[in-house]
TORGUFI-10605 format. One record per residue (C-alpha): x, y, z; residue in one letter. Coordinates in steps of 0.5 Angstrom, whole numbers, plus 2048, in hexadecimal, padded with zeros to 3 digits. Example, Ala and Ser with C-alpha at 12.3 -4.5 7.8 and 13.67 -1.06 7.14 Angstrom:
819, 7F7, 810, A
81B, 7FE, 80E, S
% end
This chain:
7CB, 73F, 95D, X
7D3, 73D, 95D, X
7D5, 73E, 965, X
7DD, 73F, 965, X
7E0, 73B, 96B, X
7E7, 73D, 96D, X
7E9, 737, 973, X
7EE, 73A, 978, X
7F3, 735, 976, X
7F4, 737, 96F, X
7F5, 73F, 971, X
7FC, 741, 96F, X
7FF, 744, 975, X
803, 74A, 972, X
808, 74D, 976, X
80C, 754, 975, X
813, 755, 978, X
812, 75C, 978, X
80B, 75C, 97C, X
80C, 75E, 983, X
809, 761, 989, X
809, 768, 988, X
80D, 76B, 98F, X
80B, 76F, 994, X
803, 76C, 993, X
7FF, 76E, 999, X
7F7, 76D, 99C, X
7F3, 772, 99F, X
7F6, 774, 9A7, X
7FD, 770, 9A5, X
803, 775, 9A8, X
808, 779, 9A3, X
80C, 77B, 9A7, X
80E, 77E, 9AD, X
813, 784, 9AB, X
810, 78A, 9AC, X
815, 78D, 9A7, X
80F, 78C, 9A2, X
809, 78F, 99F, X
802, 78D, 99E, X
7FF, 78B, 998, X
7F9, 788, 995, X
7F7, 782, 997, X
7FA, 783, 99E, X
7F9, 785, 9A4, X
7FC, 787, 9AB, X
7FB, 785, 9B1, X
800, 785, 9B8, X
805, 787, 9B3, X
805, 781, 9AF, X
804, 781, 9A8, X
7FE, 77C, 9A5, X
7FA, 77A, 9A0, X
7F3, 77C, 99E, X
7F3, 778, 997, X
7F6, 772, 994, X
7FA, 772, 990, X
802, 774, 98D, X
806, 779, 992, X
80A, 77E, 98E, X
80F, 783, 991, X
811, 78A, 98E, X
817, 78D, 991, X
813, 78E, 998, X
80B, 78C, 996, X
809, 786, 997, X
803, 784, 993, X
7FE, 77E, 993, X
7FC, 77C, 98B, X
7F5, 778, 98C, X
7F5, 771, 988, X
7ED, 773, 986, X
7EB, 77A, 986, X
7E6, 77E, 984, X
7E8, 784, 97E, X
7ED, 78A, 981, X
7ED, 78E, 97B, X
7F2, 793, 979, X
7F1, 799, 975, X
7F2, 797, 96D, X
7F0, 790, 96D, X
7EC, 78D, 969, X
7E6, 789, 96A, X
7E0, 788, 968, X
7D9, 787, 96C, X
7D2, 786, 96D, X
7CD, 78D, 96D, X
7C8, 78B, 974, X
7C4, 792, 974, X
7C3, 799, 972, X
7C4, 79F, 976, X
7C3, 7A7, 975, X
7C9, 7A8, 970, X
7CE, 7A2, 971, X
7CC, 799, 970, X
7CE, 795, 975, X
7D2, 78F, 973, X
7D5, 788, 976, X
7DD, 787, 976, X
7DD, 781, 97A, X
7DF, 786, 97F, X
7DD, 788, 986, X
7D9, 78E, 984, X
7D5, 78F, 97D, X
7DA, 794, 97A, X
7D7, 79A, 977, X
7D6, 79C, 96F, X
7D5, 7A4, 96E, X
7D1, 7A6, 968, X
7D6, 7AB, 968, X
7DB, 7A6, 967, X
7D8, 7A2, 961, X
7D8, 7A4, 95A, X
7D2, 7A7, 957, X
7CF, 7A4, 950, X
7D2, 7A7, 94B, X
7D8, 7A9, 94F, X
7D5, 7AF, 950, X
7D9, 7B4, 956, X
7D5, 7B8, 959, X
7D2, 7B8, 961, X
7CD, 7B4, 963, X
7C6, 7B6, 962, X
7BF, 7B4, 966, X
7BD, 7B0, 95F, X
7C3, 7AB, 95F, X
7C2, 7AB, 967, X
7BB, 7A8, 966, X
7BD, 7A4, 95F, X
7C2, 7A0, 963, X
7BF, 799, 962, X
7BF, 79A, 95B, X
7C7, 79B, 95C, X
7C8, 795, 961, X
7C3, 792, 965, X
7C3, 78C, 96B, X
7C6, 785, 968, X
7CA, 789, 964, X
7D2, 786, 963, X
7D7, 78C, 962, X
7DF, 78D, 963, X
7E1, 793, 965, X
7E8, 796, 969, X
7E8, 797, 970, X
7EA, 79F, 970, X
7E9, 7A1, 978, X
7E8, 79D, 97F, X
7E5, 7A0, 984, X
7E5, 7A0, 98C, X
7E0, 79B, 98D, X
7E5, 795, 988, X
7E0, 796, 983, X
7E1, 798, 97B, X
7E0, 79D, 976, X
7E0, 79A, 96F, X
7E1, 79E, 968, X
7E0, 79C, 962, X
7E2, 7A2, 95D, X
7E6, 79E, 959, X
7E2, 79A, 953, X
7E6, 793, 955, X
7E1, 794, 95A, X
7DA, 793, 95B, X
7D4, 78E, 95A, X
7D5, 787, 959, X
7D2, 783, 954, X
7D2, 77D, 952, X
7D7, 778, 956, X
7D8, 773, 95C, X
7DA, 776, 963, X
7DF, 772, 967, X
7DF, 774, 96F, X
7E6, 772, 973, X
7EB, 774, 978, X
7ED, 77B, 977, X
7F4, 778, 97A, X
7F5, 775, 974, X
7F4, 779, 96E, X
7FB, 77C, 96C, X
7FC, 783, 96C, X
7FE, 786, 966, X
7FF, 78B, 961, X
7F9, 789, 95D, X
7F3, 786, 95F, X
7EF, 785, 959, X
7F2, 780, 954, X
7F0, 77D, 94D, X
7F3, 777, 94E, X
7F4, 772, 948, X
7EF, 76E, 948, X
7EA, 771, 946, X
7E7, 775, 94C, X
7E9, 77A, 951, X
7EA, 77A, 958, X
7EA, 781, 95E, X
7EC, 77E, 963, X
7E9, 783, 969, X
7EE, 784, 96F, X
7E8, 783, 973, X
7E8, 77B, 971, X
7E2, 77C, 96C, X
7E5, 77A, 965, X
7E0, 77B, 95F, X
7E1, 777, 959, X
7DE, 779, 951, X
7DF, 778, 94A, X
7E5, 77C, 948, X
7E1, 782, 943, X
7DA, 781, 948, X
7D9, 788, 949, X
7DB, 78A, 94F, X
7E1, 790, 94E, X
7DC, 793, 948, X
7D6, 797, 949, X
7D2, 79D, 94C, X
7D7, 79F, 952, X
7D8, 798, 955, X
7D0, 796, 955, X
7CE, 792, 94E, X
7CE, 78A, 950, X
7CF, 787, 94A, X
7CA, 781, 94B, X
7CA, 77D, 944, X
7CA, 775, 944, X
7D1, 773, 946, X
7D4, 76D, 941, X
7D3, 766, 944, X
7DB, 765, 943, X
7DC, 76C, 946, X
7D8, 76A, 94C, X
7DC, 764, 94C, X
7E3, 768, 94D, X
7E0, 76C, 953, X
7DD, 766, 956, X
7E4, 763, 955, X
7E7, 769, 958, X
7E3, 769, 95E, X
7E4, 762, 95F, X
7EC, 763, 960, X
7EB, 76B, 964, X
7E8, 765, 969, X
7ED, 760, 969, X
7F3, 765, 969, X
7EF, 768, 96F, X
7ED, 762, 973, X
7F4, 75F, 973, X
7F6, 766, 976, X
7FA, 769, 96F, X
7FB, 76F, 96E, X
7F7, 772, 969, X
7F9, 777, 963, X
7F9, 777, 95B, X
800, 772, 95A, X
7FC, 76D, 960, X
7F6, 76C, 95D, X
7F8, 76B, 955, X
7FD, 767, 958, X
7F7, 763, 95C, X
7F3, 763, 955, X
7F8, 760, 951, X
7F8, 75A, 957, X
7F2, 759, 957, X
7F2, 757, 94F, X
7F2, 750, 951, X
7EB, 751, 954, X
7E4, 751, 952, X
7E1, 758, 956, X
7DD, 754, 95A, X
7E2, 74F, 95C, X
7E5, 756, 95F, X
7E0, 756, 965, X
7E3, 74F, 968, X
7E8, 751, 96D, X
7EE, 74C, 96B, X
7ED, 750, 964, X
7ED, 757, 967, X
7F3, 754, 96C, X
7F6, 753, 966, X
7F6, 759, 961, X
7F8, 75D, 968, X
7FF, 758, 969, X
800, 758, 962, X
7FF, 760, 962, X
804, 761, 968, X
80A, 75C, 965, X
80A, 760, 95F, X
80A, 767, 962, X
810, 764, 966, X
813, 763, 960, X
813, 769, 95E, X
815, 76C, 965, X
81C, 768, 963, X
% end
């Protein structure tokens, strides 16, 4: 079994000008200040008219509020976010789900599609045929469409791009790090497609593998997946790492970027950390290149 040894002599050091510390960093208990003229927002706290921070992370100031943004958190959503999740349990009329988040979210029968698209109330027999429809285990994507007073979601998932996932490969990282954009849902071209959930769940498929077709959002295309399309995602999940441990922001131009660095490498060389170190520098001179 080949061992790979890396001496610390031979690690190239690489030094980015541009990287610096990101001002105003404060730790837990650090005062913000002392003015009074400013408003309390997250991630602080008052206390004998001073303003501190609960939380580690960046301060951020808008006009008169100040606000602590956590390094590491757990997923805040916003309504029309995409994300994907795990279904834990079935109630009375809704599925709980998993979004990486404080709370489990809150999937409604009367928020999903009924097979066949049919548009018609909810009746008795599609409550006791739930099962049928998503079951615990199950992976979905849906859209955040209310949050409610207690932090936790309310998903949807009435558009046929949303649904039951099939086939495909589940990559979990900060939600910090996944860029917001217009769409989340790309086919890539490199012969798979990427959603990248705003929750940190990223799910990568074969491209035609199913997911936007069949009866409202619920028929998993469950076939035999082809050794090279299997490599390809294995190849991808391998970057969204790399990209993600190295602190690089994810979105479709980072991650076709990393993939095409990651050519000199084999898919199992990708899980050595001086590789994964590498793919990511690669990916960050690049896109700096294209912010020039």
């Amino acid at each position: 079994m080949p061992v790979d040894i890396a001496l610390a002599l031979e690690k190239k050091v690489k030094r980015v000008e541009q990287e610096s510390e990101p001002e105003h960093l404060v730790a837990p208990g650090d005062v913000i200040t002392r003015d009074t003229g400013f408003m309390r927002g997250h991630g602080t706290y008052m206390a004998e008219d001073v303003l501190f921070a609960s939380v580690a992370g960046v301060v951020e100031r808008v006009n008169k509020l100040i606000s602590v943004t956590p390094l590491k958190t757990r997923y805040n959503g916003e309504i029309g976010d995409v994300v994907v999740g795990r279904v834990v349990e079935v109630q009375q009329k809704r599925w709980k789900v998993d979004i990486n988040s404080r709370l489990d979210s809150v999937l409604l029968l009367s928020s999903v599609n009924l097979p066949g698209g049919e548009l018609r109330r909810r009746s008795a027999e599609d409550e006791l045929s739930m099962r049928r429809y998503l079951s615990e285990g199950d992976l979905i994507s849906a859209e955040v469409q209310n949050i409610y007073n207690d932090g936790s979601l309310s998903l949807h998932t009435r558009s046929l791009k949303y649904g039951k996932l099939g086939q495909g490969v589940m990559v979990r990282v900060s939600p910090s790090l996944v860029k917001r954009r217009k769409t989340h849902f790309h086919q890539l071209p490199v012969g798979a497609s990427i959603i990248l959930g705003n929750n940190g769940f990223v799910w990568i498929y074969q491209t035609g593998g199913g997911e936007e077709e069949g009866g409202g959002g619920f028929a998993a295309d469950l076939g035999v997946v082809q050794h090279n399309d299997r490599e390809v995602m294995a190849r991808l999940r391998n970057v969204v790492l790399s990209l993600a441990s190295n602190g690089t922001m994810l979105w479709d131009t980072s991650i076709i970027y990393g993939y095409e660095a990651s050519s000199k490498y084999s898919v199992t060389e990708l899980l050595s950390p001086d590789c994964m170190r590498d793919v990511a520098h690669l990916t960050k001179q690049r896109l700096m290149l294209d912010q020039e």
